[in-house]
C-alpha positions as CSV (number, residue, x, y, z in Angstrom):
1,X,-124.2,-148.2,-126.1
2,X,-123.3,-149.5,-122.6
3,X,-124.4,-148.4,-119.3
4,X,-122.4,-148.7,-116.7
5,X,-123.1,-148.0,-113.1
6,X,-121.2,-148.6,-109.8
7,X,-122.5,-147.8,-106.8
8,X,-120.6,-147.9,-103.0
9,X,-121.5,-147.8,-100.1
10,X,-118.8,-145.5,-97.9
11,X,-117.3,-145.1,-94.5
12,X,-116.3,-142.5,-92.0
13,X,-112.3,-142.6,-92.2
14,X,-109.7,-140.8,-89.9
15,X,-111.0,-137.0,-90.1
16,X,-113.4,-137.6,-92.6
17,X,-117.6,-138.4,-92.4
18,X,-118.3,-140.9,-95.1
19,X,-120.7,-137.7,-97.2
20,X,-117.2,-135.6,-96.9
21,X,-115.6,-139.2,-98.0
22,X,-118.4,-139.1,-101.5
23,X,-117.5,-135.2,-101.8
24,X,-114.1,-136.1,-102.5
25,X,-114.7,-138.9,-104.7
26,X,-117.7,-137.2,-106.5
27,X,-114.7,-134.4,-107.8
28,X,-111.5,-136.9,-108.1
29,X,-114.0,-138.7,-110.6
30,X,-114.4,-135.4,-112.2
31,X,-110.6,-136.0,-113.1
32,X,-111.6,-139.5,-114.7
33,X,-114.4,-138.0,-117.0
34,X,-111.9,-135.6,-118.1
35,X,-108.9,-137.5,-118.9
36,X,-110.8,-140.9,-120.2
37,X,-112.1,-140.4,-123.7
38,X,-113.3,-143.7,-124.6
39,X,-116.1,-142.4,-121.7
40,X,-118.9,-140.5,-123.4
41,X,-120.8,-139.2,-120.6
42,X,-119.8,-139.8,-116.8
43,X,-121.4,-138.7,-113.9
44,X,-121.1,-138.6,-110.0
45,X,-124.3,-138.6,-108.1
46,X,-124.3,-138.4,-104.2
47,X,-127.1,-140.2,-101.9
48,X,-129.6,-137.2,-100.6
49,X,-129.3,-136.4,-97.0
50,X,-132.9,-137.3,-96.4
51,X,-132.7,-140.6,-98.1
52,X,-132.4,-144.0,-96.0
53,X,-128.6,-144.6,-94.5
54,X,-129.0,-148.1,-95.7
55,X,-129.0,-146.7,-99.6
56,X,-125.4,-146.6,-101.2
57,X,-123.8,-143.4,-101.0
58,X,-122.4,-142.7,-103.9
59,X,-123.4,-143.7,-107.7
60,X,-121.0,-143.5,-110.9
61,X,-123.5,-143.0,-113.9
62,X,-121.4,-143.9,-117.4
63,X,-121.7,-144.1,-120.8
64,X,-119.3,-146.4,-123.3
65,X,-120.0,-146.7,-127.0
66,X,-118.8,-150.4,-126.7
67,X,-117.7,-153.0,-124.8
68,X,-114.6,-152.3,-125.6
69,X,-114.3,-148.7,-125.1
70,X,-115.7,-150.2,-121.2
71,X,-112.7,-152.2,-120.9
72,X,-110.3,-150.1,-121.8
73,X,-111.6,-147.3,-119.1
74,X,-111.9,-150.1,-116.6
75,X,-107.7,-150.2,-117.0
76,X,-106.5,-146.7,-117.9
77,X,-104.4,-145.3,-115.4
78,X,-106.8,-142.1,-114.0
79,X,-109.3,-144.9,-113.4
80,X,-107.2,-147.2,-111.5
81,X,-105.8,-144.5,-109.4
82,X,-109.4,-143.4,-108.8
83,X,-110.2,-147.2,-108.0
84,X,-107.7,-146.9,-105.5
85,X,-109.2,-143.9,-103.5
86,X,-112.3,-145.8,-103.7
87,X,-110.8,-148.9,-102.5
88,X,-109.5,-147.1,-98.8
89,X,-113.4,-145.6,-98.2
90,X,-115.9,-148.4,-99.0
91,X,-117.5,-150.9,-97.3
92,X,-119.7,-152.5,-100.2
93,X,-120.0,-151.8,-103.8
94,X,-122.8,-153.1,-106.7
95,X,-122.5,-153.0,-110.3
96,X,-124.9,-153.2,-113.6
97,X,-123.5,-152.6,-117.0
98,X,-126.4,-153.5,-119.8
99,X,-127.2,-152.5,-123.4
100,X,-129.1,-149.7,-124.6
């Protein structure tokens, strides 16, 4: 199995604080869990309100049986449209993927 998680730091845009920013992408990543099956589990977790500001604000937790299957999600067309939200409201972004 792989683990993959991203993590992103976000920004206040036009209207929008940068929690309200990690609301929205917290439920258009519900759309990616949904429509992606090579995904096994997915998960959108949302920094606390009483944690540091310097922490990231918004963490996707995933599951892959392979490699593969972790490829193929990284270029399926709900994840790239996803990526591109995510692209307009972040300042930084870390990744890990490892074996388990």
């Amino acid at each position: 199995m792989i683990k993959h998680i991203v993590m992103f730091k976000l920004k206040d845009t036009e209207g929008k604080t940068a929690y309200e920013n990690a609301v929205e992408a917290k439920n258009r990543f519900n759309k990616v869990i949904e429509n992606v099956r090579e995904l096994k589990r997915g998960e959108a977790v949302i920094n606390s309100a009483d944690a540091p500001q310097s922490n990231y604000t918004i963490a996707l937790i995933c599951d892959f049986e392979s490699t593969d299957d972790l490829n193929a999600y990284q270029v399926h067309p709900v994840h790239k449209e996803f990526g591109a939200f995510i692209a307009e409201i972040k300042t930084d972004r870390a990744c890990i993927d490892y074996e388990y």
